[in-house]
N, C-alpha and C positions, 0 to 999 in steps of 0.2 A: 211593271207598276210603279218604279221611278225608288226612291230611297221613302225609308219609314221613318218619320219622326217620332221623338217621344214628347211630352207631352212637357215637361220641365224646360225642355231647348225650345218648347213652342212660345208661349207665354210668360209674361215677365212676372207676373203674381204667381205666388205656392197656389199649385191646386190641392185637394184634399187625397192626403195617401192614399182611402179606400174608393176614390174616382180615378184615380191613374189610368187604368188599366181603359174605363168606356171612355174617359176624355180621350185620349192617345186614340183608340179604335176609330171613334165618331169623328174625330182630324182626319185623319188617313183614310176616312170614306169620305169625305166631302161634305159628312150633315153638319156641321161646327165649324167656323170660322175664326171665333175670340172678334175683338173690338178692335177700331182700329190702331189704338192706341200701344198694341201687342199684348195686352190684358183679356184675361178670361172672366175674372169677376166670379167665382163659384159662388160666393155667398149670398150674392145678391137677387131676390126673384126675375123673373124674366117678364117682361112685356108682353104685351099679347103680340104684338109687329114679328117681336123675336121668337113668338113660338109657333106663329106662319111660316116664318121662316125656315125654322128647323122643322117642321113636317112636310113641308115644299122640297125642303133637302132629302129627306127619308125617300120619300115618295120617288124623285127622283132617282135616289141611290137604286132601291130596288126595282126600280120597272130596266135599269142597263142589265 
């Protein structure tokens, strides 16, 4: 399955302590990306673009 990142050496913004754990998970499956900028942006709501997105992702991850 290749090397596991965390989630601090992913993204150049602090994510929030008690996200660690599903940010880090949701990278390493493939449903999360971050921006292209190498930001994650926790605080900020999501678009609807970006929550197709991430269900496109899910959807995928579980049908492999």
């Amino acid at each position: 399955f290749g090397t596991v990142a965390s989630a601090p050496a992913l993204f150049k913004d602090p994510s929030p302590i008690w996200a660690q754990k599903g940010i880090t998970a949701a990278f390493n499956a493939g449903i999360i990306h971050g921006y292209p900028d190498g930001t994650f942006r926790p605080n900020i709501p999501l678009s609807r673009p970006e929550a197709i997105i991430i269900l496109q992702n899910c959807l995928e991850s579980y049908s492999k």
